[in-house]
Structure formats: structure tokens, C-alpha cells
C-alpha positions in Angstrom: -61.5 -143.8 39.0 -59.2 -141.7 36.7 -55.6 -141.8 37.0 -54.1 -138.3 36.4 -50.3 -138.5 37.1 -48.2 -140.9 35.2 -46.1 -143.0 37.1 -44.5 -146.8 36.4 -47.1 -147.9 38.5 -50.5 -145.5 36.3 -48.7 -145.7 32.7 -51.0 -143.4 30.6 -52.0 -146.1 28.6 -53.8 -148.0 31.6 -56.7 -145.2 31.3 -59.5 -145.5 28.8 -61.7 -142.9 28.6 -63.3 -142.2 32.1 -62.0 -145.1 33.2 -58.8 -147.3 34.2 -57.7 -150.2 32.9 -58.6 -152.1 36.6 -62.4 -150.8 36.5 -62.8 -152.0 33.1 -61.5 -155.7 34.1 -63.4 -155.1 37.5 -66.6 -154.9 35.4 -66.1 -157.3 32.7 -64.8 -160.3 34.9 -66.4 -159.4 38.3 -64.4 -158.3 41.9 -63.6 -162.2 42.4 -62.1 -162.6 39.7 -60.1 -159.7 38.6 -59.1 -159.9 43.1 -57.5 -163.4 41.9 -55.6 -162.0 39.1 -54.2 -158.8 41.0 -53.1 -161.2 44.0 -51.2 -163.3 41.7 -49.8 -160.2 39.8 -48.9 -158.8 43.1 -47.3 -162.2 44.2 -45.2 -161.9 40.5 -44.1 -158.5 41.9 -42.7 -159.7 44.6 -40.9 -162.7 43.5 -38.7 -161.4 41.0 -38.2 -158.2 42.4 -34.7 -158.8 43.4 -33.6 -160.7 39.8 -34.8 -158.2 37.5 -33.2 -155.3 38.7 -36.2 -153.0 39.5 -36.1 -153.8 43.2 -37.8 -150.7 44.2 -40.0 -150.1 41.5 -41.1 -153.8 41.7 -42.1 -153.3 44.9 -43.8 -150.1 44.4 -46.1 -152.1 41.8 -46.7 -154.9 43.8 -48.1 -152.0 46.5 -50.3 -149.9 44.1 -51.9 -153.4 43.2 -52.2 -154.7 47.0 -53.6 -150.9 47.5 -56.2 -150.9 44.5 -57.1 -154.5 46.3 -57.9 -153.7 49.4 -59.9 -150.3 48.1 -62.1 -152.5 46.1 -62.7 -154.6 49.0 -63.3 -151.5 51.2 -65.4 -150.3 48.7 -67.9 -153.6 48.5 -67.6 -153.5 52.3 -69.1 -150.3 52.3 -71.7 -150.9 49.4 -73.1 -154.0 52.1 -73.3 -152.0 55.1 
């Protein structure tokens, strides 16, 4: 997947070549465990959202990384059938 427009959420520096950042961990640490990770990170997100004073774009973060989730699982779902 390459990320095209840069955003708080697709920094230009989370793409790598032909690649994003979340592929790369995808492939080096497996769907389990970069799915843990991202749901944690997500979680983070969410729980300081209203202390650090980037309500919004804290939220939009968490979002792009509960989206990107649910695609990978999609995707896998897709792969089985």
C-alpha cells in the first residue's frame, strides 16, 4: 500500500520505498502481532485524547489505525475464502 497524501495521520516519513511503515511491521512481526500493537496504539489514542490537546486529531489517529486493522483483517478474510 502506498500512502500518497500527507496527513498527521500518513506523515511522509511512514512510507519506505513501495511500502508503508505498517506493511513493513506487518511482514516482519506477522498480522497477530503487529494487530496487538495497533490495538494498543489505538487504545493510547483514545485515552489521552482529551489531556493533550489534539482532541480531534487524536481521534482521527486512533481511526486510521482501527481502519488499517480491520482492512488487514478483511484482507486475511478474503485470502481464506
Amino acid at each position: 500500500m502506498e500512502l500518497s497524501i500527507e496527513t498527521p495521520t500518513t506523515p511522509s516519513y511512514y512510507t519506505s520505498g513501495k511500502t508503508d511503515l505498517y506493511a513493513l511491521f506487518i511482514e516482519h512481526f506477522g498480522l497477530s502481532e503487529w494487530q496487538q500493537h495497533a490495538e494498543m496504539e489505538a487504545i493510547q489514542y483514545l485515552w489521552r485524547c482529551r489531556s493533550k490537546g489534539n482532541y480531534i486529531e487524536d481521534i482521527r489517529k486512533a481511526k486510521v489505525i482501527l481502519d488499517r486493522i480491520l482492512t488487514e483483517h478483511a484482507n486475511t478474510t478474503n485470502k481464506e475464502s
